[in-house]
C-alpha positions as CSV (number, residue, x, y, z in Angstrom):
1,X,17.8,-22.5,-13.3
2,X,16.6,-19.5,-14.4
3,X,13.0,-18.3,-15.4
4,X,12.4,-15.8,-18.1
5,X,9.7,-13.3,-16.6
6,X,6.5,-13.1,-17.7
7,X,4.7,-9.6,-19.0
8,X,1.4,-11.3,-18.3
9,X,2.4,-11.3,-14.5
10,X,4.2,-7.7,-14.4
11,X,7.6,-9.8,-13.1
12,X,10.1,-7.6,-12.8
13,X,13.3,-9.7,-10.9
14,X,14.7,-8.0,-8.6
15,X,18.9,-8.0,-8.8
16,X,20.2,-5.2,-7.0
17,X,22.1,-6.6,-4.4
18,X,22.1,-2.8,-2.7
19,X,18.7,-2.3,-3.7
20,X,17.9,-5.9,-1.8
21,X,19.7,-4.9,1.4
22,X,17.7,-1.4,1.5
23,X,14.8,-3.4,1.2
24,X,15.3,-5.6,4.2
25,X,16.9,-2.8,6.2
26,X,14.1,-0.5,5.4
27,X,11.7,-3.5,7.2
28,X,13.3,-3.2,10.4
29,X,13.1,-6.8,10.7
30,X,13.7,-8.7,13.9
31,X,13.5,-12.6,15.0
32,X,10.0,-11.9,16.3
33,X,8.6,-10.6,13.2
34,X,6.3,-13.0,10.5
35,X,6.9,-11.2,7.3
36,X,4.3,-11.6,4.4
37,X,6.2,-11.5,0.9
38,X,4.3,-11.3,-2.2
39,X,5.5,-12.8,-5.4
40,X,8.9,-13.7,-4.0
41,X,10.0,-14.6,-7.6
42,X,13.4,-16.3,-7.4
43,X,13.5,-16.0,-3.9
44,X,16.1,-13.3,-4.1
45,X,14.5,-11.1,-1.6
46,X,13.4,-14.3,0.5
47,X,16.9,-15.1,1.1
48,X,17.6,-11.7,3.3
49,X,14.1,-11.7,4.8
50,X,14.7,-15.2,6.4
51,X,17.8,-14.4,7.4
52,X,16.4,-11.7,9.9
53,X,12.6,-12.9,10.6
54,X,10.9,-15.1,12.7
55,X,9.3,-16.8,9.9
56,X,8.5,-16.1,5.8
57,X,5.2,-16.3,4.4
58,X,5.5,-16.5,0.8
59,X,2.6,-16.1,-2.0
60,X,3.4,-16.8,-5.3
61,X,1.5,-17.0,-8.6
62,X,3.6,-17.9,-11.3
63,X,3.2,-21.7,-10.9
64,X,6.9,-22.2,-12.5
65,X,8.9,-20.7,-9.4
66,X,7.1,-23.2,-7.2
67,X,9.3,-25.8,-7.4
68,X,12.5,-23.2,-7.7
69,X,11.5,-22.0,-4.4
70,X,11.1,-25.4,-2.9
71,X,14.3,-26.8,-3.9
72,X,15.9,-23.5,-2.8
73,X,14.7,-23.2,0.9
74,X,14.0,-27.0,1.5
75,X,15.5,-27.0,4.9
76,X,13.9,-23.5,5.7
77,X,10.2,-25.4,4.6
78,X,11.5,-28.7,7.0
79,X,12.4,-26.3,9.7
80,X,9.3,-24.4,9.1
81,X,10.5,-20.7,9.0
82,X,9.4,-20.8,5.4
83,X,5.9,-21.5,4.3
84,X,5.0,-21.0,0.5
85,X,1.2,-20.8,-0.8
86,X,1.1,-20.6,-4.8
87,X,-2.1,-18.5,-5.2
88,X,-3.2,-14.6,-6.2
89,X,-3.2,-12.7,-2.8
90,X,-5.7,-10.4,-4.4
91,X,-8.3,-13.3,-4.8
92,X,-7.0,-15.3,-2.1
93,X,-8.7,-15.4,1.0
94,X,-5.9,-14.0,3.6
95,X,-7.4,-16.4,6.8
96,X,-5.8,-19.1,4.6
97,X,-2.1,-18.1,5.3
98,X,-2.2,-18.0,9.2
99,X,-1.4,-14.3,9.3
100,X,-3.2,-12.1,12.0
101,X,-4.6,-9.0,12.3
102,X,-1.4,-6.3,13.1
103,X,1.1,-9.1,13.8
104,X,2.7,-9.3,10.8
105,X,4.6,-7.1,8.2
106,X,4.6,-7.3,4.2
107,X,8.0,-7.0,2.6
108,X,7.8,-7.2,-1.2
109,X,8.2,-6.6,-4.5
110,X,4.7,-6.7,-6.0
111,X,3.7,-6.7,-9.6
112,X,3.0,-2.7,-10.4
113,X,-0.1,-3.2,-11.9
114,X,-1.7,-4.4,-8.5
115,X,-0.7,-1.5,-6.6
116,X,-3.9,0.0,-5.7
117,X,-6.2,-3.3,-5.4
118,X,-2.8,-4.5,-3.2
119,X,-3.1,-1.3,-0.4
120,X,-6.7,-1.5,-0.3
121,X,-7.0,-5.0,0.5
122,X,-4.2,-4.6,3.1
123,X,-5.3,-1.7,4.4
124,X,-8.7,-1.3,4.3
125,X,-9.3,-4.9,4.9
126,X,-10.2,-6.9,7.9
127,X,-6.3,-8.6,8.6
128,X,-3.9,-5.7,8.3
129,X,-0.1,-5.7,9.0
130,X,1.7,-2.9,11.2
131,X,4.3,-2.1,8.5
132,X,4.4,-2.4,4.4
133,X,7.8,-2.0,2.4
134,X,7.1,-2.2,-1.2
135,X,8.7,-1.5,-4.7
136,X,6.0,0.6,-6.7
137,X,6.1,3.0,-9.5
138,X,8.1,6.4,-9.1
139,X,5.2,8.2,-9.7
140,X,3.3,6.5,-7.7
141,X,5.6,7.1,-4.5
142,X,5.9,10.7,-5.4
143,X,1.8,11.1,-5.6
144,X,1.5,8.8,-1.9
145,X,4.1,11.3,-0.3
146,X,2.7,14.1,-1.9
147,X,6.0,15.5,-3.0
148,X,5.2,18.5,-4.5
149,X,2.3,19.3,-1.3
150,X,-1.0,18.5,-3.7
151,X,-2.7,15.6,-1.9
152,X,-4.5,13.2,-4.4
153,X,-7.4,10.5,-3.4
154,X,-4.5,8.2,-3.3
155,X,-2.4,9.9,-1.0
156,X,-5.3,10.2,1.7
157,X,-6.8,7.4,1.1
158,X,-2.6,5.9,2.3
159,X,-2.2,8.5,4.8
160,X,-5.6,7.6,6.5
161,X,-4.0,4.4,7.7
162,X,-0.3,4.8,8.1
163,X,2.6,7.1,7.6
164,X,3.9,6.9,4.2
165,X,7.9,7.7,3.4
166,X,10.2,6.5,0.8
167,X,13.2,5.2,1.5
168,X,14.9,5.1,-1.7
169,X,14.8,5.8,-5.5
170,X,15.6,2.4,-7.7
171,X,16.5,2.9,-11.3
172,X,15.3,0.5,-14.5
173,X,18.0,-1.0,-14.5
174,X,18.0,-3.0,-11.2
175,X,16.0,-5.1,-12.4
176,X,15.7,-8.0,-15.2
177,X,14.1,-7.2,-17.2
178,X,14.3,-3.4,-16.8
179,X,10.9,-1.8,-16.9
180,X,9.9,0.9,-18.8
181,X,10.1,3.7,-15.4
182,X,11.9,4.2,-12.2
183,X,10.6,2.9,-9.0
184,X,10.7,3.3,-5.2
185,X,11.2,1.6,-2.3
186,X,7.7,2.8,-0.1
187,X,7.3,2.9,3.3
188,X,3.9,3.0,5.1
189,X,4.4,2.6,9.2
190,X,2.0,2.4,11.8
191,X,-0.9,0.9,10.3
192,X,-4.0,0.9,11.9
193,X,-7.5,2.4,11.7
194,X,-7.0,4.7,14.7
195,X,-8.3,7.1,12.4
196,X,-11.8,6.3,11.7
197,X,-12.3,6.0,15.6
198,X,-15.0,8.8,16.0
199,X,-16.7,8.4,12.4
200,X,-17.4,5.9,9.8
201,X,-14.6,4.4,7.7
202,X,-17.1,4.3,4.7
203,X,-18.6,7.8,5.2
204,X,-15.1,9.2,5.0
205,X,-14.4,7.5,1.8
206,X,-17.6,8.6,0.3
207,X,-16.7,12.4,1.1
208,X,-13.5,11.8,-0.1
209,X,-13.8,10.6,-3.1
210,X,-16.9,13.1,-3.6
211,X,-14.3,16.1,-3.1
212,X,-12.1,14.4,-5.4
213,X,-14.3,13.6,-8.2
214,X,-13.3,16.6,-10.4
215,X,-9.7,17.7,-10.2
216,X,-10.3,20.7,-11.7
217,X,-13.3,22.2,-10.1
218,X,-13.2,23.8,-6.1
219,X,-13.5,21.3,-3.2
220,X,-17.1,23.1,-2.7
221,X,-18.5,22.6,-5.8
222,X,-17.9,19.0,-5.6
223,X,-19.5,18.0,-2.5
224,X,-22.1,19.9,-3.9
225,X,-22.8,18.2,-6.4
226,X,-22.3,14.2,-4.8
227,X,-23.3,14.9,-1.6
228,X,-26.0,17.9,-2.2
229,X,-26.7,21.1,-0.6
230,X,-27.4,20.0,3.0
231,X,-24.7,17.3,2.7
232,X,-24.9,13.3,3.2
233,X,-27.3,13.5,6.4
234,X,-28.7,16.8,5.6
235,X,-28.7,19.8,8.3
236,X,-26.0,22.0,8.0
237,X,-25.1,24.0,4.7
238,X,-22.1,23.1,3.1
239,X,-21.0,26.5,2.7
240,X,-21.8,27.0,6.6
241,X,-19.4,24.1,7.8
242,X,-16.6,26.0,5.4
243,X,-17.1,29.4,7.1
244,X,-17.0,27.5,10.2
245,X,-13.8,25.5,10.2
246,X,-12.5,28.4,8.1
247,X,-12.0,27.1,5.0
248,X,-12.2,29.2,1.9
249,X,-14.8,28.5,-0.6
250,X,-12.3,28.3,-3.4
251,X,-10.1,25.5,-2.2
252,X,-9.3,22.6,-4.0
253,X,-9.2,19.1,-2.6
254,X,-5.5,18.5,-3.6
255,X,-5.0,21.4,-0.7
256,X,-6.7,19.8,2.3
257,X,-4.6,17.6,4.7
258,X,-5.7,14.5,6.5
259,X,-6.9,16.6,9.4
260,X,-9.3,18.6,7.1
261,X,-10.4,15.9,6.1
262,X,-11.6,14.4,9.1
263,X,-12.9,18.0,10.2
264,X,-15.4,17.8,7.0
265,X,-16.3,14.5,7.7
266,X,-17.3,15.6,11.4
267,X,-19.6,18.0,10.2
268,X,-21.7,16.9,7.3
């Protein structure tokens, strides 16, 4: 039986059987690993994922494919390598699914318009997995990666928790129905918050997203004008900190890399 997708939900099914494999492959999967899928769909991807994991965690929305998925892994359900929640992961409350924090990796093909609210949750969050492989937007992949070497606020805000990569380009026409753009397999590895070790995790997000605030105007002038003169805490001059980590007065945001970043933060 076959479901007709719904725009509502932003399904996309997955058919590529080569675009499938990359997937899995691209997860580095093993018989210890609990992998988190997200909107498993038809259970297409599902079927690869349990054939090298420890055990799938399924969360589906669509109440339709419930009973699809059901019938299709009964004995994995019985045998307990397959577990399937009908629910939103964004709204859900992730304790719920028996997932721990950094002992479990998330395998999907997520609806595109939940890209952003996905990574923060899964990121920034409290339970966070070591390793995400997604389908997104081209674009989107391109501006995480930083392709053409301008960072964005996405791209840090990524790179401030793992590695991103992308393992492959995947045309329109892999899936059914075909969207209306290109997409990407994405690879983000080593999660963790390592990063915010020696500074607040919200501090650096307000200085980031105060340097990012208007594209157009120099990283200086922003901070400036959300942070103020003297900065968040007050004390050193903005334009001091610049002359002392040797950053010229004209840069833009889109130029600084993670390291800068954390530099900056250091200082105000």
């Amino acid at each position: 039986m076959s479901i007709f997708a719904k725009k509502s939900l932003g399904q996309n099914f997955l058919k590529n059987e080569g675009v499938l494999q990359k997937i899995t492959e691209a997860g580095e999967i093993s018989a210890n690993d609990i992998v988190l899928e997200v909107g498993p769909g038809e259970g297409a991807l599902t079927v690869k994922l349990l054939e090298k994991s420890g055990k799938v965690i399924a969360v589906e929305k669509d109440h339709r494919l419930i009973s699809i998925l059901e019938e299709k892994f009964t004995k994995e359900i019985s045998e307990s390598k397959f577990q399937l929640f009908e629910g939103d992961i964004l709204e859900d409350n992730t304790e719920k699914l028996g997932i721990e924090n950094g002992k479990f990796k998330i395998i999907a093909n997520i609806p595109y318009y939940i890209t952003g609210l996905f990574f923060r949750k899964f990121l920034s969050g409290p339970i966070n997995p070591t390793k995400i492989v997604v389908l997104v937007q081209k674009e989107i992949a391109d501006r995480i990666i930083a392709r053409d070497n301008k960072e964005s606020l996405l791209s840090i805000s990524v790179k401030a928790y793992g590695i991103p990569s992308m393992a492959m380009k995947v045309s329109k026409g892999s899936f059914v129905p075909a969207p209306k753009v290109d997409s990407a397999v994405l690879i983000i590895d080593n999660i963790s918050k390592n990063y915010f070790k020696d500074f607040s995790e919200d501090r650096f997000f307000e200085v980031l997203k105060a340097g990012f605030a208007h594209k157009r105007k120099m990283l200086l002038g922003n901070l400036k004008d959300s942070l103020g003169e003297d900065g968040i805490m007050g004390g050193k001059n903005l334009q001091q900190i610049f002359s002392t980590l040797g950053f010229n007065e004209k840069i833009r945001a889109e130029d600084l890399r993670l390291e800068d970043w954390k530099k900056i933060v250091e200082n105000i």
